[in-house]
C-alpha positions in Angstrom: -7.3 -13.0 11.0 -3.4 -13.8 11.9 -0.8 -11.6 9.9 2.6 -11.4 9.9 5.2 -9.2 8.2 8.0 -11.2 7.4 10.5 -9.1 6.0 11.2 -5.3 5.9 9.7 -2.9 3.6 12.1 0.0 1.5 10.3 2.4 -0.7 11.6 5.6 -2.6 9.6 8.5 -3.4 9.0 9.3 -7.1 7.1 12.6 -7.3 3.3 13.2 -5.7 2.3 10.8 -4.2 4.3 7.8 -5.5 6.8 5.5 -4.0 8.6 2.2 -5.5 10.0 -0.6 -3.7 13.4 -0.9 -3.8 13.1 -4.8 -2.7 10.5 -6.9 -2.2 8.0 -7.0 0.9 6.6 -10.2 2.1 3.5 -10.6 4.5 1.2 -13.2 5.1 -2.4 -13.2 5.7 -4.0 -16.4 7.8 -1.0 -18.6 6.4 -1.2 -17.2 2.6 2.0 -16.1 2.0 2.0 -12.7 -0.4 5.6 -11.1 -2.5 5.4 -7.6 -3.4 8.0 -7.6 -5.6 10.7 -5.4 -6.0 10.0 -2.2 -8.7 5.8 -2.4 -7.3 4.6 1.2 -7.4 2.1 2.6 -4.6 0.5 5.7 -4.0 0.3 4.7 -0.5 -2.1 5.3 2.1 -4.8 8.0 0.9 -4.2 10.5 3.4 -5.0 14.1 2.4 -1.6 16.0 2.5 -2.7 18.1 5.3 -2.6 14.9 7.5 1.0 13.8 6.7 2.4 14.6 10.1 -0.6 12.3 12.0 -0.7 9.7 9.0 2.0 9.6 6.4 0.8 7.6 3.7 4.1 5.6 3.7 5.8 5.8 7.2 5.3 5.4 10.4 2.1 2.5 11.4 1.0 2.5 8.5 3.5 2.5 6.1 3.7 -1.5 5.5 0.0 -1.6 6.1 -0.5 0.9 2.8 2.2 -1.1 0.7 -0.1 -4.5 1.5 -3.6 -3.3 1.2 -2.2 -1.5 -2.2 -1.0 -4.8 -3.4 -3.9 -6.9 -2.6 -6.2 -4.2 -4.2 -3.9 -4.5 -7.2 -3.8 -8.5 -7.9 -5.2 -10.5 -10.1 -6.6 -13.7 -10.4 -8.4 -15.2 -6.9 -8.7 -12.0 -4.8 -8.5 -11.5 -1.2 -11.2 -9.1 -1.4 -12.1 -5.5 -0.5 -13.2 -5.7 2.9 -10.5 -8.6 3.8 -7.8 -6.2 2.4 -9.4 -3.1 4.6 -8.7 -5.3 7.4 -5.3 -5.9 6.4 -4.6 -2.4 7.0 -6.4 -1.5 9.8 -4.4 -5.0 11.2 -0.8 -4.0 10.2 -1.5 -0.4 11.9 -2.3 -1.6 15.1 0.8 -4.4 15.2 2.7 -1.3 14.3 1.6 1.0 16.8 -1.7 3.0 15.8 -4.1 4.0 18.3 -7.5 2.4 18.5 -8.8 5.4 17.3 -6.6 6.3 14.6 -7.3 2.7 13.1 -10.7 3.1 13.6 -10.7 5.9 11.2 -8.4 4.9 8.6 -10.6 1.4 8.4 -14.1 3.7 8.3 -12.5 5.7 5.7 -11.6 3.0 3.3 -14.4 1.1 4.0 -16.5 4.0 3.0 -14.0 5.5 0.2 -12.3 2.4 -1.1 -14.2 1.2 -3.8 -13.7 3.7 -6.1 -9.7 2.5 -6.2 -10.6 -1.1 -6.0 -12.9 -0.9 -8.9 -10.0 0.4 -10.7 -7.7 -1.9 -9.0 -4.5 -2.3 -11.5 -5.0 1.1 -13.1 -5.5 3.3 -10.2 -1.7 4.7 -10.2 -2.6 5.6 -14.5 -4.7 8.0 -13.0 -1.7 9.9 -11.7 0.4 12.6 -13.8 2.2 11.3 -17.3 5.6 12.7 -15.5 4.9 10.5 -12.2 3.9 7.5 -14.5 7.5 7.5 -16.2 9.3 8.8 -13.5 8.4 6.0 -11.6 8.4 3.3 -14.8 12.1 4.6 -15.5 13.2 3.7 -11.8 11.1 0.5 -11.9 13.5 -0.5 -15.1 16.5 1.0 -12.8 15.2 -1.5 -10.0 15.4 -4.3 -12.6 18.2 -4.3 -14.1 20.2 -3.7 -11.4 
């Protein structure tokens, strides 16, 4: 599987656990060129808050990696698919600097705990708290108007 980040990621932090783009991220998967656009909400990686300072759910290795395997778990029409887009991230870590074995268990954690948000796909971040939700909707119309 080649990927390739071709541009730089720039998120802002909305409350627990949610983060906008402030302009779009672009990566491509074995030629496929994908565009998270600008004002796309993630909840980034699922990392429980007690791991932050090994694996923060938006910085450091995988910080792009969570912004791409959110998005492909979140688009519709033909998909990339669950396991392809647990790859994705496990990929992006290690081209940014994760250890084997820090990899290793991110991949064996979504590949045992990612279903439940890819079977909700589009409406996992609903699941989060109504303030979140239009925190993060009113900066999304911020994003887009300006």
């Amino acid at each position: 599987m080649k990927i390739e980040i071709l541009s730089y990621d720039c998120t802002e932090r909305l409350g627990n656990r949610l983060w906008v783009l402030s302009q779009s991220f672009i990566f491509s998967v074995d030629d496929e060129v994908f565009t998270v656009p600008r004002g796309f909400v993630i909840d980034g990686a699922s990392v429980p808050r007690l791991l932050y300072p090994i694996c923060s759910p938006v910085a450091g290795p995988f910080g792009q990696a969570a912004i791409a395997h959110d998005f492909l778990y979140s688009i519709e029409g033909p998909d990339i698919g669950r396991f392809k887009a647990d790859h994705v991230l496990y990929t992006i870590g290690r081209l940014r600097g994760a250890w084997l074995a820090e990899a290793q268990a991110v991949k064996t954690g979504v590949n045992l705990f990612g279903w439940l948000s890819y079977k909700t796909g589009r409406n996992k971040i609903n699941k989060k708290s109504c303030y979140d939700w239009v925190q993060a909707q009113l900066r999304v119309a911020q994003l887009t108007l300006a």
